[in-house]
N, C-alpha and C positions, 0 to 999 in steps of 0.2 A: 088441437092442443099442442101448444110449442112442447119437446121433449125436455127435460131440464139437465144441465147441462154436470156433467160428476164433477167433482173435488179434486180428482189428477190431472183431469183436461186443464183444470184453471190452475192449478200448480205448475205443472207445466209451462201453459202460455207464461203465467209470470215469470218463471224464472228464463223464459226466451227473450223477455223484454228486460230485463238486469242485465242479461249476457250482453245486448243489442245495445243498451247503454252505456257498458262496462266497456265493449269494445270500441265503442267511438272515442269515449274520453280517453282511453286509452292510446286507440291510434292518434287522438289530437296530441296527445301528450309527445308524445316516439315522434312524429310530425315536426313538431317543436322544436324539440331538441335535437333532431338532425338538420333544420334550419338553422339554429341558436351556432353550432359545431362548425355548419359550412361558413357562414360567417365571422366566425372565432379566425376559422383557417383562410377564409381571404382577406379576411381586414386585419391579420397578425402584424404586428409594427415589427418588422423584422429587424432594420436598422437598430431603431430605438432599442430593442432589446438586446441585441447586438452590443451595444454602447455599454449600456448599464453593467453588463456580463462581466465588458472587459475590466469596466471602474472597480468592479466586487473583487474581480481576482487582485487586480494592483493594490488595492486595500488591504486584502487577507495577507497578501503577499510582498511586503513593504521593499525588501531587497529585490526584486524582480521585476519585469515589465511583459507585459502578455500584450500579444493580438490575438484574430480570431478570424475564420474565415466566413463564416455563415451562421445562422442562429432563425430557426424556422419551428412548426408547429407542426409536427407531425399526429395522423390519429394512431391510435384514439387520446388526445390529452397531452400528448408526449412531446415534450421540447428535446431538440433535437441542436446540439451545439457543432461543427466538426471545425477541420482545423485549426486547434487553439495550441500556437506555440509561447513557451516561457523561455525569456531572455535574463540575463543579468542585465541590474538596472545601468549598472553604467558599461555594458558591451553588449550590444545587440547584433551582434556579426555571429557570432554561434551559439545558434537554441540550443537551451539548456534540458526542453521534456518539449517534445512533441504528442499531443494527445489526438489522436484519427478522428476520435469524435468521441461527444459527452450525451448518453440520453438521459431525461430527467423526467420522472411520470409522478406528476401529485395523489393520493390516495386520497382524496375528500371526504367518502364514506368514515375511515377510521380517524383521520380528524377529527371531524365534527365529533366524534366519539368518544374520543379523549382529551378533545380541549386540545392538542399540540400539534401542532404541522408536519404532516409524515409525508416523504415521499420517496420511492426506489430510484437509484441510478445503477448505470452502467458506461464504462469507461473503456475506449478501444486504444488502448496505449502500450507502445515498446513490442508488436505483437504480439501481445496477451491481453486480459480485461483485469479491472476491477470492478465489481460490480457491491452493492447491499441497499443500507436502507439510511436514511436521514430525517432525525426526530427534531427539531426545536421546540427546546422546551421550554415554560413560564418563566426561568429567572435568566432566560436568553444564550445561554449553551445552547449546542448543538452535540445531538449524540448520535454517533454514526456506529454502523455497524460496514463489515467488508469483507471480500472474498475475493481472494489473488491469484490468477492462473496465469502460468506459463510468461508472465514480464521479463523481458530482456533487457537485466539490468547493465549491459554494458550499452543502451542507445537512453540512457538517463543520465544525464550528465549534472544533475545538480550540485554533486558535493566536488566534481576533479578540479575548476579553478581554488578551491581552497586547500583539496588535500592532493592535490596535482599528483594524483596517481590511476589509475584505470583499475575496474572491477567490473569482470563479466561473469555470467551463470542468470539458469532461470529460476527468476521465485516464484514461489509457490508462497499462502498464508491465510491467514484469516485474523479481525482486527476487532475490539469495541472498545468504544475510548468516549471523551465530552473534550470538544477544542469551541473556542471561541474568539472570533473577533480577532484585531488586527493583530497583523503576527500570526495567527492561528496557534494561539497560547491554547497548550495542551494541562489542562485540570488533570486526567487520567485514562491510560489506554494498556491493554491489555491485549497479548496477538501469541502469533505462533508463525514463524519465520523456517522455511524451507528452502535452501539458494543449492542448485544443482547442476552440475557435469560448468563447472568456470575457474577464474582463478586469480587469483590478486597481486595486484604490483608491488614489488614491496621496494620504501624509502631504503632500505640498507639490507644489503644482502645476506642471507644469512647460510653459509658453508656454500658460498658461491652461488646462491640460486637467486633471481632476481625475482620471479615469478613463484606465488605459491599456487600448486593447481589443487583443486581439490574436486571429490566424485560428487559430496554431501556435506553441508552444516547445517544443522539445525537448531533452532532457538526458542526459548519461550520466555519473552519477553512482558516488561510491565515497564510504563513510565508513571512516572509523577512530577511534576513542576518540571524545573532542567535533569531531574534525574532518569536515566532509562537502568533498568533493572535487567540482567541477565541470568532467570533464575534456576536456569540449565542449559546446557549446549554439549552439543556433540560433533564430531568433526568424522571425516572418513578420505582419508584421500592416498596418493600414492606415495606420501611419505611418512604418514604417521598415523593412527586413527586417535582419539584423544575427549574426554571431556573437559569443559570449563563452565566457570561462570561468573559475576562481576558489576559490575556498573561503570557509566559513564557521564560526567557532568558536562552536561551542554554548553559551551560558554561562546558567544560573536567577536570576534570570526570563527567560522568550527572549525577549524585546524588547530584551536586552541582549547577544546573540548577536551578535557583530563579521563584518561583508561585507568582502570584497577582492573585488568581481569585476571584471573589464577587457576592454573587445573595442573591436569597430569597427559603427558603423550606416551603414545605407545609408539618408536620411532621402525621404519620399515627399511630396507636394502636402500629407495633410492634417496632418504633423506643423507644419507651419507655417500652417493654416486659418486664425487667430486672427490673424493677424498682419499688423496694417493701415499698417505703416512700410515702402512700398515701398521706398525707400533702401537701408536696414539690411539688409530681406530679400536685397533684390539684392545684397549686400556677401556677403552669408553665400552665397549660390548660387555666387558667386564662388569664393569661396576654397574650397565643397564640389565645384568643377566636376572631375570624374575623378579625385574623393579622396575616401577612406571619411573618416565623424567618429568620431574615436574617444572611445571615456568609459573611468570609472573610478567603478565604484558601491562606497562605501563606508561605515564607521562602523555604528553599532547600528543590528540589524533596525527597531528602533522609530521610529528617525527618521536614516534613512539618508542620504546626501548624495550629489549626481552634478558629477561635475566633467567638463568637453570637454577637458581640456588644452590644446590653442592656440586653439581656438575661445571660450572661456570668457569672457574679456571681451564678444566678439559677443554669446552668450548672455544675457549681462547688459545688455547694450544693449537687447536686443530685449526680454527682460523689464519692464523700465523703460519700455519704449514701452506696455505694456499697462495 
């Protein structure tokens, strides 16, 4: 008589033969789609995509003109752009933003998800990164999100042929906003600006200083349409420490861009170094004795004007002394 055979033995074997199935289909699967991948990465139209890249940026970018140096398919997923320099469209003799390289990794899973098109980049420019996340979404905005380390905003040269002035220091930030489409017309964006240890050329000198240096400004910013929002700001440098805050309307060409900004300085030894009219000085120490100075920085980015309000005359005095 055959022994018969128990109920765990044949539990068992079944479930060896699920596993035995589970794991074929499965490595046919993994199989696949490392075939599918290595294919993807040899048959990548590098050129072709290349091409398209550049046409997107001259698009977005109407006043400007970009090349590019490569455009390849790295794994896992990852498009891989490097150097992409932007020119002025009618000078192409000195790049305006050299970017080292752009990586662009689609998210598919959270797509499919959400119905909208996500995907992470990261950006190797001016010696720092920008790096976040890029949503397009159903009524065709793009909403990005950003994080800004260490950019060396004196090897950015976008705004000097218009405000023909130099700005260096490292930013620091973070960004989310919705732009779309030619022009990269900004609906609304919302950040926090950090620019440190630099310092600004300034259009007219003010008590003989041509250059302002500063240790720290900090900003928190909001745009909407051509308006950028200044909804606080703090300043720290060797001549003054200071808050402000204000608005600025965008207008083409930017050097004609309109400032309202307004605060209060607290001025230090060397905002006044240059100044050899003991008298005047001491009138001015006077009247700043346990009182902020307040300003009022305005008119076009290109050649903007600072006025003291009560102080303003003194100012002019002591100017004339120099």
């Amino acid at each position: 008589m055959l022994p018969e055979s128990s109920p765990g033995k044949g539990g068992m074997l079944m479930v060896k033969k699920v596993c035995f199935w589970l794991g074929g289909r499965v490595g046919y699967l993994l199989y696949t789609m490392l075939l599918l991948a290595l294919f993807l990465w040899l048959l990548f139209p590098e050129t072709a995509v290349q091409r398209l890249s550049v046409r997107a940026l001259n698009t977005l970018s109407p006043d400007m003109t970009w090349q590019m140096g490569s455009a390849a398919l790295h794994q896992p997923g990852t498009l891989v752009f490097e150097a992409i320099t932007g020119y002025h469209a009618d000078d192409v003799r000195q790049p305006l933003v050299q970017i080292d390289a752009m990586h662009l990794q689609p998210k598919p899973g959270i797509s499919l998800r959400t119905g909208d098109p996500q995907a992470v980049y990261l950006l190797h420019l001016a010696g720092g990164t920008v790096s976040g996340t890029l949503i397009l979404e159903k009524d065709g905005w793009l909403r990005l999100t950003g994080t800004i380390e260490r950019v060396q905003i004196a090897h950015i040269k976008v705004w000097e042929p218009s405000l023909q002035r130099s700005v260096e220091g490292e930013l620091f930030g973070s960004f989310t906003g919705r732009v779309r489409g030619h022009g990269l017309e900004i609906e609304e964006m919302h950040g926090t600006v950090l620019l440190e240890n630099g310092q600004i050329e300034l259009k007219r000198a003010i008590l003989m200083h041509q250059w302002f240096p500063f240790d720290r400004i900090a900003m928190e910013l909001e745009s909407l349409g051509d308006s950028i929002r200044i909804t606080s700001g703090e300043i720290d440098s060797a001549f003054f420490s200071g808050q402000f805050s204000g608005e600025t309307r965008i207008r083409h060409p930017l050097e004609q861009s309109q400032l309202d900004l307004r605060g209060t300085l607290q001025p230090r030894p060397g905002f006044f170094s240059r100044v050899n009219n003991a008298v005047l000085l001491e009138a001015v120490r006077n009247r700043l004795r346990d009182r902020e100075l307040p300003f009022l920085l305005s008119g076009e980015v290109g050649e903007p004007s600072i006025h003291f309000h009560e102080f303003s005359m003194l100012f002019e005095a002591l100017e004339q002394e120099l």
